[in-house]
C-alpha positions in Angstrom: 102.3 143.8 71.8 102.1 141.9 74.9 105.3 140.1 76.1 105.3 136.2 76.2 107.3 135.8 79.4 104.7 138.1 81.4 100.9 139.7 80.6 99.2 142.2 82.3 95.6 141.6 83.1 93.1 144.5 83.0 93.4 145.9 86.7 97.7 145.8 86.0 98.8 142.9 87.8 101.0 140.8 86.4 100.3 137.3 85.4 102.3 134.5 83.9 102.3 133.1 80.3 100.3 130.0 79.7 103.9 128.5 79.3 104.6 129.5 83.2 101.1 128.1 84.2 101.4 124.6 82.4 104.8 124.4 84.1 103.2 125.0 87.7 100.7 122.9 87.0 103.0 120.1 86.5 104.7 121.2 89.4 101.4 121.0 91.4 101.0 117.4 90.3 104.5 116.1 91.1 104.1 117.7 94.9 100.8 115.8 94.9 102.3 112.5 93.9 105.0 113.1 96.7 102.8 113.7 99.4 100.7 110.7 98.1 103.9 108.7 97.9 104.8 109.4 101.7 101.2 108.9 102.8 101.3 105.5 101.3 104.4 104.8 102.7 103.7 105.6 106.0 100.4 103.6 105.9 102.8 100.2 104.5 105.1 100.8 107.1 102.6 101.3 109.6 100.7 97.8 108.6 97.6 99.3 107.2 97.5 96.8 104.3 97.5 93.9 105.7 97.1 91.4 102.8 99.9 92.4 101.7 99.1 94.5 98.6 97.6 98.1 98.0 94.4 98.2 96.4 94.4 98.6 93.0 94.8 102.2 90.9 91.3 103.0 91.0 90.4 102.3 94.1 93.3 104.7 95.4 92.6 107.8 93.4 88.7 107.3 94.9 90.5 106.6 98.4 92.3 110.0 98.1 90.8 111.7 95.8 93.7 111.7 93.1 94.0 111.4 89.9 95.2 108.4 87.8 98.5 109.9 86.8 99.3 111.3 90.5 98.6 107.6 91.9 100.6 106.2 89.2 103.5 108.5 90.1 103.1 108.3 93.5 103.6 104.5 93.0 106.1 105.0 90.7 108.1 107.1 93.3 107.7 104.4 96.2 109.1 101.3 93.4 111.8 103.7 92.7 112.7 103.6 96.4 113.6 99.6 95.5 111.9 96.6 95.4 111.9 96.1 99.5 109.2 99.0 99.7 106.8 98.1 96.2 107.0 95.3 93.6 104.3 95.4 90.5 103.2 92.7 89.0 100.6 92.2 86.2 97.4 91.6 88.4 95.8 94.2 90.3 97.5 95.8 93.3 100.7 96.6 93.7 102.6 93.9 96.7 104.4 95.1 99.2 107.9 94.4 99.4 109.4 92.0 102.3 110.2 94.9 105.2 
């Protein structure tokens, strides 16, 4: 019987249990949601939103090809960093903080 820690696929090599690969998976995402975070922060630093306020969820996960739970936290990362960087509020797009 095969072991749950490690499997051997038909040619020998090993590969990880399905355990392993939902754990690099989630990985995968949080290294996409920090790159996304210092993107964005670069961009809000660098005056790129002008109006004061990214564009809304949507619109950034079409902007960068993300998906909704990287963007959310990637945003999530950048209001962590306090409220001088990101504020939310409850209408769409996320303010930027006073720099």
């Amino acid at each position: 019987m095969p072991s749950t820690q490690r499997l051997r696929n038909q040619h020998g090599a090993d590969r990880t249990s399905p355990t392993a690969a939902a754990a690099r998976r989630r990985r995968l995402s949080a290294d996409q949601a920090r790159q996304l975070a210092d993107l964005l922060r670069h961009q809000m630093l660098g005056g790129a939103f002008p109006d004061g306020a990214l564009p809304h969820e949507s619109a950034l996960c079409a902007d960068y090809q993300a998906s909704r739970n990287t963007v959310r936290q990637a945003l999530d990362l950048l209001r962590a960093e306090g409220p001088s960087l990101l504020t939310r509020r409850k209408v769409p797009g996320s303010p930027l903080g006073q720099m």
